[in-house]
N, C-alpha and C positions, 0 to 999 in steps of 0.2 A: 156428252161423253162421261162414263162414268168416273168417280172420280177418286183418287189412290191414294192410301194411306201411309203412314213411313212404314216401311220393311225394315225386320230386322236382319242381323248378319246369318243369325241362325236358320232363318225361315227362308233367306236366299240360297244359305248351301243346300238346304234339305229341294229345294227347287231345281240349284242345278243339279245337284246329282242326279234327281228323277229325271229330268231333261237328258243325261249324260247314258242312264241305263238304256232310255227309249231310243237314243239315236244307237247304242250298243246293239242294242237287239233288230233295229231296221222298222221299225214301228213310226208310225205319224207321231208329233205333237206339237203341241202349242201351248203355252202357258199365259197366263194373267186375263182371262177367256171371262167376259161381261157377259151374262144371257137374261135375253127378255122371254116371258112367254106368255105372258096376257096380254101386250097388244100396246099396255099404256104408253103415254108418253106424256114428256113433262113441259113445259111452258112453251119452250123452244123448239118441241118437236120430236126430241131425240129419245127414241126407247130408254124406259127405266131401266136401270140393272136393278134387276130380282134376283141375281144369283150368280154368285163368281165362283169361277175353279180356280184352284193356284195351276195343276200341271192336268194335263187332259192325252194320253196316250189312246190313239184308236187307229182301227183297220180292219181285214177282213181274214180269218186264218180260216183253213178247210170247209169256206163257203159262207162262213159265219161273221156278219159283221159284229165289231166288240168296241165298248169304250172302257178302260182302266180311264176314273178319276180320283187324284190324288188329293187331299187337305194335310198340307204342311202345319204343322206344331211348333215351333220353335221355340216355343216358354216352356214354365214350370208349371203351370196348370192348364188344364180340358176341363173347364168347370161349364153345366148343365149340357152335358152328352147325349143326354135322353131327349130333348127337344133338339139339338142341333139333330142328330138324326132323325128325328121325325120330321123334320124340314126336307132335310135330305129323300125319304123315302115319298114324300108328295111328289116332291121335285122329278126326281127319278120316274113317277109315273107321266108326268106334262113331256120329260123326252121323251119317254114310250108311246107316247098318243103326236107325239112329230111338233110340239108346241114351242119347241127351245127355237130361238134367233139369235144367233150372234150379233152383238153390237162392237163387240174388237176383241182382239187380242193381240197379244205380246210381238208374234210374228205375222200373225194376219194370214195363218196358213188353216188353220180351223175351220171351217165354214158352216151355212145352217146345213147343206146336204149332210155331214160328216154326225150329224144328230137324227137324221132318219133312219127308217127302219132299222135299228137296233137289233141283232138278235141279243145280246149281252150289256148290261151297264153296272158295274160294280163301283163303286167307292172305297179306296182305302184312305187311311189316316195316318200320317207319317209323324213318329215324335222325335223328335230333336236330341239332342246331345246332353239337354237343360233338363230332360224329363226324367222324374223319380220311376225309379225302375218296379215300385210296387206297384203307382199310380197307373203306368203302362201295363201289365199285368190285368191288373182292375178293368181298365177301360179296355182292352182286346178281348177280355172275359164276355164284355156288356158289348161292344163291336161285332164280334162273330157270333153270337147268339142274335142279332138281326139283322144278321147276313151281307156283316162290312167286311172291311179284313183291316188288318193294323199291322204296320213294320214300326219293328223300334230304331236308333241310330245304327245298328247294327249293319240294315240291311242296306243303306248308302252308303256305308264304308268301302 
């Protein structure tokens, strides 16, 4: 079972609220979402987590399946963006080739189907209430030039 770190206050609001929009809009999700996609497993058996989402919205709109994934912020800093995204854009391609497994999540409504066939998989970055409003700026600059997207507290208000 993977295993969980303390959450802050700030990183739970910015969670439910994304939880709060998805259910607004009629859209699947699940959050606190473990994925394996190499296969390994560790002493006991149980798939590594290789990769956690905080909030994971998906479904299919005019024929199109889509995943909206969210990475909650909730500090004062997003220090080395440029590899956390380059993690993210590998990753991104292992769901595209059907590689992701659920190992849990929060509601256990997720599934590995809900990772296949893709036509869409986006990542956005949600920053907190904590974040410096230049830093956000910055990093949305460096986010949408490789094809993330960023909301700042604003947009869970």
């Amino acid at each position: 079972m993977p295993r969980r770190t303390e959450e802050t206050i700030e990183h739970k609001r910015l969670k439910d609220d994304i939880r709060g929009i998805a259910k607004i809009c009629g859209f699947s999700f699940d959050s606190e979402i473990a994925l394996n996609f190499s296969g390994t497993k560790d002493t006991s058996g149980e798939y590594l987590n290789e990769r956690s989402i905080d909030v994971a919205m998906y479904g299919k709109n005019r024929g199109k399946k889509f995943m909206f994934i969210f990475e909650c912020k909730g500090g004062k800093n997003f220090d080395g963006i440029n590899k956390e995204v380059s993690s993210w854009e590998s990753d991104i391609k292992k769901i595209n080739n059907n590689k992701a497994k659920v190992i849990s999540s929060d509601d256990n409504r997720i599934k590995d189907s809900d990772f296949k066939k893709l036509d869409e998989v986006k990542v956005c970055y949600v920053f907190g209430i904590n974040f410096d409003n230049e830093k956000y700026k910055m990093n949305k600059t460096i986010l949408y030039k490789r094809g993330f997207l960023a909301w700042d507290n604003d947009a869970t208000i």
